[in-house]
C-alpha positions in Angstrom: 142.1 86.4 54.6 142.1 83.9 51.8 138.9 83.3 50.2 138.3 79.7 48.7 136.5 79.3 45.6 134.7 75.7 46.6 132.9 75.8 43.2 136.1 76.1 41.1 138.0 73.5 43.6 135.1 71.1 42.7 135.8 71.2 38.9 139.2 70.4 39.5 138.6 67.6 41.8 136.5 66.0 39.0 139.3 66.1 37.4 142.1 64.7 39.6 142.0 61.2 38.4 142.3 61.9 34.9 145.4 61.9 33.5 146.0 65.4 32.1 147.4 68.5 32.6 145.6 70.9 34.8 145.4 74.2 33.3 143.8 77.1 35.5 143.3 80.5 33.2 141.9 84.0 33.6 142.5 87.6 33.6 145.5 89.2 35.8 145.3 88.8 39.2 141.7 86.6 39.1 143.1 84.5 41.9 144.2 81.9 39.5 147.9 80.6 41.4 145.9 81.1 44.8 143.0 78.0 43.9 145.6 76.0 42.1 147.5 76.3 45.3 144.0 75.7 47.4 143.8 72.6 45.1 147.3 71.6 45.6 146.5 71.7 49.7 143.7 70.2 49.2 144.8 67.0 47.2 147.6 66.8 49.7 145.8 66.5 52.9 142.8 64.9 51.6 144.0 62.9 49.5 147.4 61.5 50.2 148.9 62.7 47.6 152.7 63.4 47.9 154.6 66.6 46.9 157.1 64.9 44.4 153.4 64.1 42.2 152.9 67.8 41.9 154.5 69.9 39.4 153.8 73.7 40.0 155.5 76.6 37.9 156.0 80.0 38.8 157.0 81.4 35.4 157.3 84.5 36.9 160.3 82.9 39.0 163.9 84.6 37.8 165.2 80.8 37.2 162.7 80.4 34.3 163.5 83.8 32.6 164.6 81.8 29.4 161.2 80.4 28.9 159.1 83.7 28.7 158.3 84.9 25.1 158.9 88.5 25.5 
């Protein structure tokens, strides 16, 4: 069951036509990829927004191993 966090979905709608990066932080395992990924729904269905606008990361994906800092 995937719990959405309308309040924090709102603060990042206010900020979906400005044009910066989005930047979602917190402790380990807050939730943040899951209400980046609500948003990313979200502004797709809603919104008509296509999936080649949307940049997404996984840095914890093997194919961006060089990027990490450790």
């Amino acid at each position: 069951m995937e719990i959405v966090r309308e309040e924090y979905l709102n603060k990042l709608l206010c900020w979906k036509e400005k044009h910066v990066i989005k930047v979602v932080t917190g402790v380990r395992r807050s939730g943040k990829s899951t209400i980046l990924n609500q948003y990313i729904s979200k502004i797709k269905n809603e919104f008509d927004i296509k999936k080649e606008q949307i940049q997404a990361y996984d840095l914890n994906d093997i194919k961006f191993q060089e990027l990490t800092c450790v």
